[in-house]
C-alpha positions as CSV (number, residue, x, y, z in Angstrom):
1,X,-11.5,7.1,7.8
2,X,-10.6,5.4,4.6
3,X,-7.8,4.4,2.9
4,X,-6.4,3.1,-0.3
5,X,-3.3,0.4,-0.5
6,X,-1.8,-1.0,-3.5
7,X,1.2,-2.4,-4.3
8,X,3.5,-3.6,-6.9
9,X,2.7,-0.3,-9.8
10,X,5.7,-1.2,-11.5
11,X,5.5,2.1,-13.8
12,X,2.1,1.0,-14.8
13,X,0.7,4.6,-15.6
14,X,-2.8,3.1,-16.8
15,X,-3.4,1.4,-14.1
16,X,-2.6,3.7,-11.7
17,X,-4.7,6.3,-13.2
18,X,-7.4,4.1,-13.2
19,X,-7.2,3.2,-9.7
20,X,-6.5,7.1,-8.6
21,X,-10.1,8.2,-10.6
22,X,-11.5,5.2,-8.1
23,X,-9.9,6.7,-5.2
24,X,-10.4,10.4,-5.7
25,X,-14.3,9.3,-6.0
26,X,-14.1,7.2,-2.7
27,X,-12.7,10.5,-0.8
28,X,-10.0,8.8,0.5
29,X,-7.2,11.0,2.1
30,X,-4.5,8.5,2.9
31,X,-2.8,5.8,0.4
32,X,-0.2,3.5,1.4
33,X,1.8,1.8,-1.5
34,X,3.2,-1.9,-0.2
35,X,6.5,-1.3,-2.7
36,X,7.9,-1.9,-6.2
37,X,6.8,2.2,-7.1
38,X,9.8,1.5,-9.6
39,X,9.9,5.2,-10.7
40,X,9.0,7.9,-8.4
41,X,7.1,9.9,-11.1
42,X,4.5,7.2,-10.4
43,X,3.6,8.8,-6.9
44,X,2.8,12.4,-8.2
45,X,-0.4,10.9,-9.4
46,X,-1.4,10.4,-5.7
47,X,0.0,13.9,-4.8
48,X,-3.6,14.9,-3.2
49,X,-3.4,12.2,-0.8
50,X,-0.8,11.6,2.1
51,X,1.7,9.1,0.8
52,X,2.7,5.9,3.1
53,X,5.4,4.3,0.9
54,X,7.3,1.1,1.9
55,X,10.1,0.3,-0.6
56,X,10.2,-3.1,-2.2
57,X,12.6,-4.9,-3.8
58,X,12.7,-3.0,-7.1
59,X,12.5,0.4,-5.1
60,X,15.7,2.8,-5.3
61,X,15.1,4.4,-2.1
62,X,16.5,7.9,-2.2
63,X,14.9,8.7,-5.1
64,X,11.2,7.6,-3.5
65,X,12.6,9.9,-0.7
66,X,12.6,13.3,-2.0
67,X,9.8,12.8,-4.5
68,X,7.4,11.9,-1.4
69,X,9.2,14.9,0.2
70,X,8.6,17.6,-3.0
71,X,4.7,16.2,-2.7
72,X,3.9,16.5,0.9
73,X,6.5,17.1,3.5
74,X,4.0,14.8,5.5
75,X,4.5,11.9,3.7
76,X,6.7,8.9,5.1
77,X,8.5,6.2,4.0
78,X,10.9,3.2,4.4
79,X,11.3,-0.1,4.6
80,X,9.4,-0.7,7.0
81,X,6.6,1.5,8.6
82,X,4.9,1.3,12.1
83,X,1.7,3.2,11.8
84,X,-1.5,4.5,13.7
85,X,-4.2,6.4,11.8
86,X,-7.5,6.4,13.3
87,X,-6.4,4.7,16.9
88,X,-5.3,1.3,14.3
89,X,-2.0,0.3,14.5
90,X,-0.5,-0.8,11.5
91,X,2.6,-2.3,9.4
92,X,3.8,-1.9,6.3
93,X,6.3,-3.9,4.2
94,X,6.6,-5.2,0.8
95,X,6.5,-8.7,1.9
96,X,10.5,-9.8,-0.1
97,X,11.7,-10.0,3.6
98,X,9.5,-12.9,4.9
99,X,11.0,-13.2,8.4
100,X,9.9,-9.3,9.1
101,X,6.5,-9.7,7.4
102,X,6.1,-13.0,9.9
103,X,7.3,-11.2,12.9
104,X,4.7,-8.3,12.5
105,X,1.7,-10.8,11.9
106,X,3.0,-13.7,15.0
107,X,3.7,-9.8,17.7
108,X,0.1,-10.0,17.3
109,X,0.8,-5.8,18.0
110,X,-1.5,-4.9,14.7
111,X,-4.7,-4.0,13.9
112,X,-3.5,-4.5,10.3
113,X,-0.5,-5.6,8.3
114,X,-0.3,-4.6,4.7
115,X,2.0,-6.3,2.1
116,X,2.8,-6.7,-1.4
117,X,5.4,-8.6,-3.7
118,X,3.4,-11.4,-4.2
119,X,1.2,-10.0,-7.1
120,X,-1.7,-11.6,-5.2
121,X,-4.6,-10.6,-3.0
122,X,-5.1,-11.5,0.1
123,X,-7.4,-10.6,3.3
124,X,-6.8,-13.0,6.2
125,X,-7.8,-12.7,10.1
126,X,-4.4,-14.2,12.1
127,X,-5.4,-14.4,15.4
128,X,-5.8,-10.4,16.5
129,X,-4.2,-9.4,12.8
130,X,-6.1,-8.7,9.6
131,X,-3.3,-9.3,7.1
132,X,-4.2,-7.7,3.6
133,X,-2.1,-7.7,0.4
134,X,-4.1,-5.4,-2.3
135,X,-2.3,-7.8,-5.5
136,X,-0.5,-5.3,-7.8
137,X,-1.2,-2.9,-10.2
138,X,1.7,-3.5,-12.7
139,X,4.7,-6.2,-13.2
140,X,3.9,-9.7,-13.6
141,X,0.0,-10.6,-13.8
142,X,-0.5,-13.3,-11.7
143,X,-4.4,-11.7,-10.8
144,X,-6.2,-9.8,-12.5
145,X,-5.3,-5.8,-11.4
146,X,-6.2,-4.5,-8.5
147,X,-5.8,-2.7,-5.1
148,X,-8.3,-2.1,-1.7
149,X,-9.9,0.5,0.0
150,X,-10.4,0.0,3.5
151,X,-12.7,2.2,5.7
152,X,-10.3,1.9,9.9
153,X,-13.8,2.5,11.4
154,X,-16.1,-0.2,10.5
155,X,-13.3,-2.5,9.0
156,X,-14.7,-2.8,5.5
157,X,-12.6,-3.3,3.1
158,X,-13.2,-3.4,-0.6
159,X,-11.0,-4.9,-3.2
160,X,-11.6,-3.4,-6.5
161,X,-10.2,-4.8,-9.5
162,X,-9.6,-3.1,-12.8
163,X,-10.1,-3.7,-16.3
């Protein structure tokens, strides 16, 4: 199965329209989104897909809420999420609380751990815990743009970066 994660759109439309062309080609059925949406309008553009959504720091939640809700009834959110999809467990933050991102990587209880705020990418092995943040797609541009695919069955992930 694969999946798409990004992060930190902050209302970037061109961006994410690029990167949902990319990920409507890949076939993937499942994005998660590591924070900072900013406006919720932003997530319609990944209506086809289930929506993961963990709210970042520049996230107004109940808004996110019942945007994600109108989509898909099936899509989730919060501040944090504890996830399996394809027998991998998962966690997803937006990385502005450090001492929960830590805890999640150190339980050693994860496949995967998936953050943003930063604005950087970032694909380490800790121990039993691939930790990937997929940079950002809007907001400050520390890195060039960008998010990841990542296909749960082999463990290949791809971080494609837009222009």
């Amino acid at each position: 199965m694969k999946i798409a994660v990004l992060s930190d759109t902050h209302n970037n439309l061109t961006m994410v329209q690029l990167a949902q062309k990319k990920i409507r080609a890949a076939g993937v059925t499942a994005v998660i989104h590591c924070g900072d949406v900013i406006d919720p309008a932003v997530l319609e553009y990944f209506g086809e897909q289930q929506l993961l959504v963990a709210f970042g720091n520049g996230d107004y939640p109940p808004d996110i809420e019942e945007r994600l809700g109108w989509l898909n009834p099936e899509n989730r959110c919060g501040e944090f999420l504890d996830l399996t999809i394809a027998d991998k467990k998962i966690f997803v933050t937006h990385g502005h609380r450090p001492g929960a991102l830590n805890k999640a990587i150190e339980s050693r209880q994860y496949d995967y751990v998936f953050h943003g705020h930063t604005h950087r990418h970032r694909n380490e092995q800790i121990s039993s815990t691939r930790v990937v943040n997929p940079g950002a797609l809007g907001g400050k541009k520390v890195e060039p743009r960008g998010f990841v695919m990542l296909d749960l069955t082999s463990g290949e992930l791809e971080h494609v970066i837009l222009e």
